[in-house]
C-alpha positions as CSV (number, residue, x, y, z in Angstrom):
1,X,0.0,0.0,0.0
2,X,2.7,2.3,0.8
3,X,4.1,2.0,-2.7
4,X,0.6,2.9,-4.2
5,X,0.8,5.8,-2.4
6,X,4.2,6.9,-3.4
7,X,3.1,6.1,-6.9
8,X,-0.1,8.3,-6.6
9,X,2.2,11.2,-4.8
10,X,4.5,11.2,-8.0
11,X,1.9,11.2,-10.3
12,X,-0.2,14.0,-8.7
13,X,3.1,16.1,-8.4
14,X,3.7,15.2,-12.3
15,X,0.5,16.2,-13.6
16,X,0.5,19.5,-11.5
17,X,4.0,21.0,-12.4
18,X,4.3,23.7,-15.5
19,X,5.9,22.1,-18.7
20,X,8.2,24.9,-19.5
21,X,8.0,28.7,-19.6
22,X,6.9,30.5,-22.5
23,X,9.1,32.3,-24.3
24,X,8.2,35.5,-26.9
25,X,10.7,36.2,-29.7
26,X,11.1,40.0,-30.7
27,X,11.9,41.3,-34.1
28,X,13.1,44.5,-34.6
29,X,13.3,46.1,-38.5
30,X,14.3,49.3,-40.1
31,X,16.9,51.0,-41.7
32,X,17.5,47.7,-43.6
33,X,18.6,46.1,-40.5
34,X,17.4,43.0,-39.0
35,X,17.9,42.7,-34.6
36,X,15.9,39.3,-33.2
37,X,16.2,37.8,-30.0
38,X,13.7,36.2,-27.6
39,X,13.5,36.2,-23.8
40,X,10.9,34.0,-21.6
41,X,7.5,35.6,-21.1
42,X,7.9,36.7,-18.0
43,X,11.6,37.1,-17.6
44,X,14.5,37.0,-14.8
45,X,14.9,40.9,-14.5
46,X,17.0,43.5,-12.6
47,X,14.4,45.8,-11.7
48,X,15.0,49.5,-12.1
49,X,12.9,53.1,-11.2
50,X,11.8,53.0,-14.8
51,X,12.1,50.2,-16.0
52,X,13.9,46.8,-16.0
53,X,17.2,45.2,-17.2
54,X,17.5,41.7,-18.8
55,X,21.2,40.7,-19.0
56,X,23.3,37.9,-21.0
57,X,20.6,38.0,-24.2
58,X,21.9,36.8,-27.4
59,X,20.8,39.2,-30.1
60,X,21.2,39.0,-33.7
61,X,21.8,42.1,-36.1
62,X,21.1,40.6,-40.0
63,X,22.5,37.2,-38.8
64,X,25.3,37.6,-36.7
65,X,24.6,37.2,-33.1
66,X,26.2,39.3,-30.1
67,X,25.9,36.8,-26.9
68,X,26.0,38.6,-23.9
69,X,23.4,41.8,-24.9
70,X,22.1,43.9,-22.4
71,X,18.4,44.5,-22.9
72,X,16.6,47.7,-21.1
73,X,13.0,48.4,-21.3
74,X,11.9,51.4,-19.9
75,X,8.4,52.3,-18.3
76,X,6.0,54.7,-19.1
77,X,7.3,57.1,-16.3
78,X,10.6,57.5,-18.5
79,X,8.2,57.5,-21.5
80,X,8.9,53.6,-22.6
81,X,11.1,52.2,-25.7
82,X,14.1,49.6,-25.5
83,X,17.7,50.1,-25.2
84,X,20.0,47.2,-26.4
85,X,23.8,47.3,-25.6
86,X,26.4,46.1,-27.1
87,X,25.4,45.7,-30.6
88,X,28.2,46.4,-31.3
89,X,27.3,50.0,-29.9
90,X,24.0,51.0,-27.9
91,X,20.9,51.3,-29.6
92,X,18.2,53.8,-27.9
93,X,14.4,53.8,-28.8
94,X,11.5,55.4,-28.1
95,X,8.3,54.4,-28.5
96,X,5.3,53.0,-26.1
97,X,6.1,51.0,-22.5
98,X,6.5,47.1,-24.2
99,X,5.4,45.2,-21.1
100,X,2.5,45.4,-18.2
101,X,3.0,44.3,-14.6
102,X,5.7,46.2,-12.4
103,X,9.4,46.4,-13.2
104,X,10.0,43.8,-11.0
105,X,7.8,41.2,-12.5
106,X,7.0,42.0,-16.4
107,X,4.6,40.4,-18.6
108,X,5.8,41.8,-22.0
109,X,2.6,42.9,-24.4
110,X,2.5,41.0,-27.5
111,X,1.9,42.9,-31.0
112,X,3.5,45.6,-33.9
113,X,4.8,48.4,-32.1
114,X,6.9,51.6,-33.8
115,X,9.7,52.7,-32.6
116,X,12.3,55.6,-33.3
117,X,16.1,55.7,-32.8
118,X,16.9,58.4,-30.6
119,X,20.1,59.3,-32.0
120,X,19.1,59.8,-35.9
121,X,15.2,59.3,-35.9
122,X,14.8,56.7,-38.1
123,X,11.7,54.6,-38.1
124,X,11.8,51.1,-37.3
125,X,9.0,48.1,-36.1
126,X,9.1,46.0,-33.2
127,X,7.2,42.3,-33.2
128,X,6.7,40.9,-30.1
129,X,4.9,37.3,-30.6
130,X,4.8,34.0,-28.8
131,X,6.9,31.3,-29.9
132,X,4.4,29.1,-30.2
133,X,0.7,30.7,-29.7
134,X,-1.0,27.5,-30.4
135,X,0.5,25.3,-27.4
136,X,-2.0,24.9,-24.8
137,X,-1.4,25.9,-21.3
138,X,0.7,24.0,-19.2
139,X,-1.7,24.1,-16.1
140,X,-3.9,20.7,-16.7
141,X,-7.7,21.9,-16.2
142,X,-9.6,20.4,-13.2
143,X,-11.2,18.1,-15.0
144,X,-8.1,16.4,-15.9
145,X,-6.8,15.8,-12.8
146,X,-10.2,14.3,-11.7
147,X,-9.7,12.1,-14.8
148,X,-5.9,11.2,-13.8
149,X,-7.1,11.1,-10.4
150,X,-9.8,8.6,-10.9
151,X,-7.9,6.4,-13.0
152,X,-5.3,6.3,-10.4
153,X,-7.5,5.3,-8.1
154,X,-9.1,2.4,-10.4
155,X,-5.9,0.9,-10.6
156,X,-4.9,0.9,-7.3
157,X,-8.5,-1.0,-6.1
158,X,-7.8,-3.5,-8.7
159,X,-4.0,-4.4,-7.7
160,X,-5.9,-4.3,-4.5
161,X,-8.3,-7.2,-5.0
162,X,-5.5,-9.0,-7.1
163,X,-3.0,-9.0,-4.0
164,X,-6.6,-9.9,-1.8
165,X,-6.8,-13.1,-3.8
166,X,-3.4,-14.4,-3.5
């Protein structure tokens, strides 16, 4: 019985935990340059008073990727936009705060957003979008776990009765 149990624990703590994270995958045009990266959903962040920092990003300007990026979003307070550093010099942009939630804990906002170098002006589009929109949430829905649950619990009376018998 008490390896049933231990069985069931497992499987209850299985069918409970998050798969992975989500990640979203940003894509930055204009000027006929090409930046992409991607950072989790909700990201590890350095919070700041306007804003946040996401360190060791790998970004990629028209194929060639520069490991070790510093990423800055900045809030609405210091009127939002992105700074990316190095690459292979900083890149400043203004445009529309790119996440909700506080600075400690963003959520960024996926979509087409336009942004503007603040050093010459020039005009360039941010995508934000999930890597994969379609993949269902990693949460199982209550009705699943009744069904894992009960199915569980099936087995376990009929290993019962089988051990009864012997």
């Amino acid at each position: 019985m008490r390896v049933l149990m231990k069985a069931l624990s497992l499987l209850a703590i299985a069918a409970s935990t998050t798969l992975a994270a989500k990640a979203d995958s940003f894509t930055l045009k204009g000027e006929g340059n090409t930046f992409t990266f991607s950072l989790a959903a909700s990201p590890t962040v350095i919070p700041i008073s306007f804003g946040f920092i996401v360190q060791d990003v790998t970004v990629t300007e028209n194929g060639a990727s520069t490991p070790d990026s510093t990423l800055t979003f900045y809030d609405s307070s210091y009127g939002g936009g992105l700074e990316i550093q190095p690459n292979p010099s900083t890149l400043v942009f203004d445009s529309a705060q790119l996440f909700t939630g506080t600075n400690a804990a963003p959520t960024f906002v996926l979509g087409k957003f336009n942004l503007t170098d603040d050093i010459d002006g020039a005009q360039y589009k941010l995508t934000i979008a999930a890597d994969d929109p379609s993949d269902p949430s990693p949460i199982p829905e209550p009705s699943s776990l009744a069904l894992v649950v009960t199915g569980a619990l099936a087995g376990a009376e009929t290993l019962r009765r089988r051990f009864r018998s012997l």
